[in-house]
C-alpha positions, 0 to 999 in steps of 0.5 A, spaced: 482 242 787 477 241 793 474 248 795 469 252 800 463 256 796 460 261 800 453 264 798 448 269 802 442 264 804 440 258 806 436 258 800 442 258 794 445 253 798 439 248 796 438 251 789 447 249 789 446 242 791 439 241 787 443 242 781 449 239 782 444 233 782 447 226 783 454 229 781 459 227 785 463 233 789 468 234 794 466 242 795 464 244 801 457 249 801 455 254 806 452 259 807 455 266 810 453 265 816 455 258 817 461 260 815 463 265 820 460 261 825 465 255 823 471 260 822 471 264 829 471 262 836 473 265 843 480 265 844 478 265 852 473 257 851 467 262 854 461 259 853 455 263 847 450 266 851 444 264 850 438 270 848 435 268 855 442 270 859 444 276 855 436 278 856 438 278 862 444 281 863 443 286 859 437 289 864 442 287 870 447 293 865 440 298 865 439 297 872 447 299 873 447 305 868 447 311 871 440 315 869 438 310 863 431 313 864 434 319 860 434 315 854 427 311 856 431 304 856 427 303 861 428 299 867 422 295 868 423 288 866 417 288 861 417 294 857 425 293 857 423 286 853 419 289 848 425 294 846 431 290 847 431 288 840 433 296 838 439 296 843 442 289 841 442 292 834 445 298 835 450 295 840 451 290 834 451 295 829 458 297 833 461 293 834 461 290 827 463 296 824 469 297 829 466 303 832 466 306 839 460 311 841 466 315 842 466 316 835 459 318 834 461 325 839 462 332 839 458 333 832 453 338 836 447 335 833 443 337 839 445 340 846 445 333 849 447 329 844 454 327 847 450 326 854 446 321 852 451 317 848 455 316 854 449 314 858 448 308 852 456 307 852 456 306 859 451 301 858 455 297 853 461 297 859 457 295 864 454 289 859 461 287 857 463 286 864 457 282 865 459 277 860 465 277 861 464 276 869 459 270 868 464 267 862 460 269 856 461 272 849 456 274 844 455 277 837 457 284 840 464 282 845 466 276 839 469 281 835 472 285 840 476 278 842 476 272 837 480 267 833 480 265 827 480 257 826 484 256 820 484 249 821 477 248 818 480 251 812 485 247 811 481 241 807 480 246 802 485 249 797 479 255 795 474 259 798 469 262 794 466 267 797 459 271 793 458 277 795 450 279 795 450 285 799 455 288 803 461 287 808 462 290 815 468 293 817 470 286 821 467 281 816 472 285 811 477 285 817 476 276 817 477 275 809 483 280 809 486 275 815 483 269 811 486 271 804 492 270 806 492 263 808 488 262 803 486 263 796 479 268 796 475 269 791 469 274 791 465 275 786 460 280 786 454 284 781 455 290 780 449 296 780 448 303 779 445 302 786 451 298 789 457 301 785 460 307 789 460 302 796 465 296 792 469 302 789 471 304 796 472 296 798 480 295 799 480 290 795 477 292 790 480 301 790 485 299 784 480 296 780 475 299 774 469 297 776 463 298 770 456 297 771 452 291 770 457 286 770 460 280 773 466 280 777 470 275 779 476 278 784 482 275 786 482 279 795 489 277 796 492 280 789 486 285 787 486 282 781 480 281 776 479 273 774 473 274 770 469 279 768 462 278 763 456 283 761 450 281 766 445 279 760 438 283 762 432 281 759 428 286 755 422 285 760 417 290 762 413 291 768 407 289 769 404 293 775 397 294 778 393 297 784 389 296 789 384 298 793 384 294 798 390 290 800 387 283 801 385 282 793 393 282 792 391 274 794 387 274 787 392 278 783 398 272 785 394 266 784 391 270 777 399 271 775 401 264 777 397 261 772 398 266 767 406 265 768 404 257 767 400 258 761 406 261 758 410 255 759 414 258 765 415 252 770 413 253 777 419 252 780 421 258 776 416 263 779 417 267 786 412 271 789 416 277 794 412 280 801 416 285 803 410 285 809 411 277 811 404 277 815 401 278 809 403 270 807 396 270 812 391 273 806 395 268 801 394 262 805 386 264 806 385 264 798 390 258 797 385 254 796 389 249 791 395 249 795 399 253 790 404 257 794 409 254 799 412 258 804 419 260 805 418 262 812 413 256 814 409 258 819 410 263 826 409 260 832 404 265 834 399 262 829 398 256 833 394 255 838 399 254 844 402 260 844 395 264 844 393 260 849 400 262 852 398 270 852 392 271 852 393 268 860 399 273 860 394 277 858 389 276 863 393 275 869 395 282 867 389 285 867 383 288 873 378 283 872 374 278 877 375 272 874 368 267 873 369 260 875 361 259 872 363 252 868 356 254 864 358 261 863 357 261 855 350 259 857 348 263 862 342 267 861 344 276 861 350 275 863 355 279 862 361 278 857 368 280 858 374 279 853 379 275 858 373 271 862 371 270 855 378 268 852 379 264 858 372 260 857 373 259 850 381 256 850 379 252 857 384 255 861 381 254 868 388 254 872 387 261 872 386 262 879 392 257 880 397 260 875 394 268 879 396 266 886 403 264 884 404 269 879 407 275 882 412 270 886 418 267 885 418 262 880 418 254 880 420 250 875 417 244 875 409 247 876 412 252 869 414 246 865 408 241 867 403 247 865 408 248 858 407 241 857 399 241 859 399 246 853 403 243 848 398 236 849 395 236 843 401 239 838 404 236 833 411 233 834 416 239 831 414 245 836 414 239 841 422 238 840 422 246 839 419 248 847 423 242 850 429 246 847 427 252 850 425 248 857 432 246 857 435 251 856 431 254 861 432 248 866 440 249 865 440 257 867 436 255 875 443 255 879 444 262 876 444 267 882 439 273 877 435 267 874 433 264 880 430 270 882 426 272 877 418 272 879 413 267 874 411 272 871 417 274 868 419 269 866 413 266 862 414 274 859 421 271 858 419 265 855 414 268 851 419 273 848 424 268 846 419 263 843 415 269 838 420 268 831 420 260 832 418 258 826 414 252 824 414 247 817 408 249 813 408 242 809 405 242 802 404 247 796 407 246 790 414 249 787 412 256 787 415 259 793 413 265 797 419 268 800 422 275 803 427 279 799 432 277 803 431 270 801 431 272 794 438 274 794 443 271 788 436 267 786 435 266 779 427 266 777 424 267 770 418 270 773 417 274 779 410 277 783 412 283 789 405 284 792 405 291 798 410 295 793 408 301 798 411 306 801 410 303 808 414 297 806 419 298 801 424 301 803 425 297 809 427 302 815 432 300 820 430 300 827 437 303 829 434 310 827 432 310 834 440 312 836 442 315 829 440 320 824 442 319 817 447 325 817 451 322 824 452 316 821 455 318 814 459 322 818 462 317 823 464 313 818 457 307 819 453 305 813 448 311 812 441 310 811 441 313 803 446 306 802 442 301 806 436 303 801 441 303 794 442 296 797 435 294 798 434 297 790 439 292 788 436 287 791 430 288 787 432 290 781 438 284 781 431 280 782 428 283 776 432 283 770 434 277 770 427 275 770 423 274 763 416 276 767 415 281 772 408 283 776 408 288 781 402 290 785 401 295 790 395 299 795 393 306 792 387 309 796 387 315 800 392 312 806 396 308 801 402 310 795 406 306 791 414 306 794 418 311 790 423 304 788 417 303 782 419 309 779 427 310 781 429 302 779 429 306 772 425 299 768 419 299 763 412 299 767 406 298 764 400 301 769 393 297 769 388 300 769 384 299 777 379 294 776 377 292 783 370 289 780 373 283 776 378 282 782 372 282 787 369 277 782 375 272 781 373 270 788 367 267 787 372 262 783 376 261 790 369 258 793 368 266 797 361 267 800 358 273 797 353 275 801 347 280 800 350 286 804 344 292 801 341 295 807 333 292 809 329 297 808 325 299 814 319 294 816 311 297 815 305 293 819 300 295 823 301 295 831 297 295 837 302 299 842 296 297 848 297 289 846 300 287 852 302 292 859 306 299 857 313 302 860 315 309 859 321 304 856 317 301 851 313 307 850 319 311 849 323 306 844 317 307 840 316 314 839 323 315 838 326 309 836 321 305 832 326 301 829 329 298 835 323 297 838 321 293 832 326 289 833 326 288 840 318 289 842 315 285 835 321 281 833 323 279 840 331 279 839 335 280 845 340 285 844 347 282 842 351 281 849 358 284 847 365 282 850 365 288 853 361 291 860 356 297 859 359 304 858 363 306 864 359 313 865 352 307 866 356 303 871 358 308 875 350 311 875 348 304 876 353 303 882 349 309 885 344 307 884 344 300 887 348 304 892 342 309 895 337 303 894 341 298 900 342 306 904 334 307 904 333 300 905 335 301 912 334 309 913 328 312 912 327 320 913 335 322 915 342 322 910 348 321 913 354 323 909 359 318 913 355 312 913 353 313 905 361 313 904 364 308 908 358 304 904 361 307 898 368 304 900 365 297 901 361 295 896 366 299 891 366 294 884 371 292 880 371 297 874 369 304 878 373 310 877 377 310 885 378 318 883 371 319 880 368 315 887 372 321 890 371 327 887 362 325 887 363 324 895 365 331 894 359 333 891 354 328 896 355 335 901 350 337 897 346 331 896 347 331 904 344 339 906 338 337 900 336 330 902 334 333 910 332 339 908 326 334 904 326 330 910 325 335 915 318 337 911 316 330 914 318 326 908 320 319 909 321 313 905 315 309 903 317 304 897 325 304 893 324 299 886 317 300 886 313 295 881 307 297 879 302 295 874 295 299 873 290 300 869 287 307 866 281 308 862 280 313 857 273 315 852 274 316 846 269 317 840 263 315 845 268 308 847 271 306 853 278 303 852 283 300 858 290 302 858 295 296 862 301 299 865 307 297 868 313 299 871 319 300 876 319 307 880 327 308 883 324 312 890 316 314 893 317 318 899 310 321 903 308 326 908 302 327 911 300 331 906 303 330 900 306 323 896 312 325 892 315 320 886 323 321 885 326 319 879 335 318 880 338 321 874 345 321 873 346 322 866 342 327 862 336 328 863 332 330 857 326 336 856 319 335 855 319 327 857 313 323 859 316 319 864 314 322 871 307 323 867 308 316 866 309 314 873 304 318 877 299 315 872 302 309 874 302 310 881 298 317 883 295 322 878 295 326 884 303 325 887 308 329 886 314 328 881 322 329 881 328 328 877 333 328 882 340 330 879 346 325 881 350 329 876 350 336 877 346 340 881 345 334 886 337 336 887 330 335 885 328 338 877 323 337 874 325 340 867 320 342 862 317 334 863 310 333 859 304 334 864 299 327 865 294 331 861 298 332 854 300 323 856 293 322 856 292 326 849 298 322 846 294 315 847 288 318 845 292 319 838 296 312 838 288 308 839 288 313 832 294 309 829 292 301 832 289 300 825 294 304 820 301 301 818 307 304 821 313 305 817 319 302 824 324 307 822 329 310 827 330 318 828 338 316 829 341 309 828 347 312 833 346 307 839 341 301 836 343 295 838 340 291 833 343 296 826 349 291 824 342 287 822 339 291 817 345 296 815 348 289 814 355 292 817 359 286 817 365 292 821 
């Protein structure tokens, strides 16, 4: 008697065929999946559409549905991309369940309730029409009109069919219709977690149901054929914390090899991430290729789909693109993130790819570009994009697919691509797999790591639309049963297994899940030894480095040695560490991926700005001409509203600038470099002090020489600075703040006098021949600290 068995995943269909090793069988094996998938069909001979098609069409049905703005679906194509999962989901949810919005209705939850259920049902219709207009069916319109091809059944005399979680009503709906063509039988586990939802099952009302065993069940006849006691190993739990989340990566490999010493094969170990991005950590200490991973490897880990976002990325952002082909080598150039990614991947068709981007799209430059990126990838995402390409191709004729720019259709593209998931080869037979995958599985030893409360229960996306009350309330799987389910899961996995090792995160952000404590087996709690966990690493050939901050450096230091700035003469009053580094070591600061600070580009602009209007006025402010500069020279990261609201301000500049010419000032010299010498006597000795320096703006009169200096920051109290430079220029000139910021005026604040300057050298010749400690007043702003506070941040 030949028959179909049916299981829960991909993965207990293997592990079936593995074990009937060269065993000759006329059994049909599948997954449940592929099993609904060769038993239904569109009666109508409509065509699946693809996720690009229904992508599509369901933001045609945003934009048809009267105020979808309400319900934040939003209508720009992008942001609808990056939300779309939450309405398939929920319209999926539906149909499965064979429920109408109209169900979910007049339940007074809150006062718009019903009106934004109506705005979501009216998208439903609207999408509906759509397929059905284009000749296309999906996972939510195939239950609403579907067929049964029961000729696929027909080489078979049973079906067997395992049940690993739960039914929807439609999936109920098929194995009623199919049990009455043929012989169905369900077998199922039954836990305190999942025992009231069988019970209500209609095949299952009439039968007595106990816990903890297994059930094998006749749907047509609603007879039990078997029941046994599921036999449960006496184990208990090993559990352990961490407080930091990587060093879970040890306690895996640690735990492996004790399961082996233990005589447990390990084909017979499985490690569990309810989190599957933390596959990236064990992959990092999987030194010995122990592990093997279920999920292989994302798409998004390989180097053509960074290079696909990050010129998404920066096709997007406002930023001039530098066609400097020696741009890392360059000397002071600033850095940023997206000529810096661009550089680094050898993207260089930016410029090309910017100009067409905002445009309708062409084919054959989009594939020759796809192409051009997968060069140097291995043959399996080759095969997977050319699919992709080809679907694509095959929807050009396609009235709304034709229309749409090359930058929605590369974010289209790249939103499809994102779950491919690539072989990961190697590793052992200890595999690394999700919770999902576990399902029906049989393990002697098992490791669930992030056992936290963020991860385990895993939450619907579908509680966007649905609280817990109004789902149980309209007949839909409630939240509290889709958690039961999930603890069945875990515990299914563990009493059948002889070991069990649990890690989690606990620290002041991070609790272990509440699922630890409710699945009601023996735990054993060890103790946190973050230390000797730190320490395994060294056998995995991690780098320890000596993180203890540098202490201070002391030495003997001539400040007069070479020509002195105010700069540098600051640095070393209050800044004696980073002067160390800077003046001393001869460092240059770190260039971060960043431009500097928005206040000091703004200042600088400014700045630059006055110097190109006093290169050509002398002795009178013309607000107009100053602005109509301000508009021309206008760079890319200046603040249009902040450039608006200082010309406001520059009335005032205006009164005050020819106020100061009408006294008989004009502009003598803007960026003044200047180098002198002063001599000072002390101790009946004569000493020569070289400085040097750039004053902004010097303006005269008959009588008077007057030094500005443009502040459009803070202008900080009892400062040598303007001392500085009229020892620098003329100890006889006068000199000024001029205030950029607020007053838009000369200050002078409470700035030390030339003589207290004087009296500061003399003590500094003091200090020539004394060690110095180099530290720091504050490290807040110096560049050089990850250096010696050894922050690896």
């Amino acid at each position: 008697m030949s028959k179909i068995i049916i299981f829960p995943t991909n993965r207990k269909v293997r592990e079936y065929y593995l074990k009937l090793e060269n065993s000759l069988t006329f059994d049909k094996i599948l997954c449940v999946e592929d099993f609904f998938l060769n038993l239904l069909y569109e009666p109508s001979n409509k065509i699946k559409a693809s996720e690009y098609e229904s992508s599509i069409i369901m933001h045609i049905a945003c934009e048809k549905t009267h105020k979808s703005k309400e319900l934040k679906i939003n209508e720009n194509f992008f942001t609808f991309l990056k939300n779309k999962e939450y309405l398939f989901s929920f319209f999926k949810e539906l149909s499965l369940e064979r429920k109408k919005i109209s169900d979910l209705m007049c339940r007074d939850y809150y006062a718009q309730y019903d009106e934004h259920l109506e705005i979501l049902d009216e998208l439903l219709k609207n999408y509906l029409a759509l397929l059905e207009e284009k000749g296309l069916y999906d996972d939510i319109s195939l239950p609403l009109s579907y067929d049964i091809d029961y000729k696929f059944l027909d080489a078979y005399d049973e079906i067997c069919f395992e049940l690993g979680g739960f039914l929807s009503t439609f999936e109920l709906e098929v194995l009623e219709k199919i049990s009455k063509h043929k012989k169905l039988i369900i077998s199922f586990d039954t836990s305190k977690f999942n025992i009231s939802y069988l019970q209500e099952l209609s095949f299952l009302k009439n039968c007595e149901l106990k816990i903890s065993y297994h059930y094998e069940v006749d749907f047509f006849d609603k007879k039990i054929l078997i029941k046994e006691k599921i036999k449960e190993n006496n184990l208990q739990i090993k559990c352990q914390a961490f407080e930091f989340r990587s060093l879970q990566a040890v306690f895996v490999l640690d735990e492996i090899s004790s399961f082996i010493k233990d005589g447990i094969a390990a084909k017979n170990i499985a490690v569990i991430t309810p989190d599957e991005s933390f596959c990236e950590f064990l992959r990092l200490y999987d030194y010995n290729n122990t592990l093997n991973y279920a999920s292989g490897k994302n798409i998004k880990e390989t180097l053509f789909y960074r290079k696909l976002k990050t010129l998404i990325q920066a096709l997007e952002a406002e930023f001039i693109f530098d066609d400097d082909k020696t741009y890392f080598e360059t000397k002071n150039k600033i850095f940023d993130i997206h000529n810096s990614s661009l550089k680094y991947l050898n993207l260089e068709e930016f410029s090309l790819f910017k100009s067409k981007f905002r445009e309708k799209f062409e084919y054959d430059f989009f594939e020759n570009f796809i192409n051009k990126l997968l060069e140097d990838e291995n043959t399996e995402l080759k095969n997977f994009i050319e699919i992709e390409l080809n679907l694509i191709r095959s929807f050009l004729q396609d009235e709304h697919f034709k229309k749409l720019s090359l930058k929605e259709l590369m974010h289209l593209f790249l939103s499809k691509i994102s779950s491919i998931n690539l072989s990961l080869l190697g590793g052992s037979d200890v595999t690394v797999m999700g919770i999902l995958e576990s399902r029906s599985m049989e393990y002697e030893a098992v490791i669930v790591l992030d056992f936290n409360d963020d991860f385990i229960p895993k939450r619907s996306i579908n509680e966007l639309f649905l609280n817990n009350e109004i789902r149980s309330k309209s007949g839909l799987i409630s939240y509290d049963r889709r958690e039961n389910l999930q603890r069945f899961y875990y515990e299914n996995l563990f009493k059948k297994a002889k070991k069990v090792s649990i890690s989690f995160v606990e620290n002041e952000e991070k609790i272990r899940s509440r699922f630890l404590d409710e699945l009601g087996l023996k735990s054993e709690y060890g103790q946190k030894n973050t230390q000797s966990y730190l320490n395994a690493f060294k056998k995995y050939g991690a780098f320890h480095p000596d993180l203890k901050p540098l202490q201070a450096p002391i030495l003997k230091h001539n400040i007069f040695e070479n020509p002195l700035s105010h700069s540098r003469l600051s640095s070393f009053l209050y800044h004696k560490r980073t002067y160390y580094y800077r003046y001393i070591r001869n460092l240059q600061e770190a260039r971060a991926l960043n431009p500097k600070s928005l206040n000091t580009q703004f200042g600088n602009f400014i700045h630059e700005m006055l110097n190109i209007y006093y290169s050509k006025q002398k002795n009178a402010f013309v607000l107009s001409e100053f602005s109509s500069l301000l508009d021309e020279k206008i760079q890319d990261g200046i603040c249009k509203l902040e450039l608006e609201l200082f010309k406001l301000k520059l009335r005032t500049f205006e009164l005050n600038e020819n106020k100061h010419f009408r006294e008989g000032f004009k502009v003598l010299f803007i960026e003044k470099e200047l180098q002198k010498s002063i001599f000072l006597n002390k101790d009946e000795k004569k000493y020569e002090i070289k400085l040097q320096g750039r004053i902004d703006r010097i303006d005269e009169n008959k009588d008077e020489k007057c030094i500005i200096d443009y502040k459009s920051g803070k202008i900080e109290k009892d400062s040598y600075q303007l001392a500085f430079y009229k020892a620098l220029y003329d100890e006889n000139a006068t000199a000024f703040y001029y205030d950029l910021k607020d007053s838009m005026s000369f200050k002078e604040e409470d700035s030390k006098n030339l003589q207290a300057l004087k009296e500061l050298f003399l003590s500094l010749l003091d200090d020539i021949d004394k060690e110095i400690c180099f530290e720091n007043e504050t490290n807040k702003y110096c560049p050089y600290k990850s250096i010696y506070e050894k922050n690896l941040k």
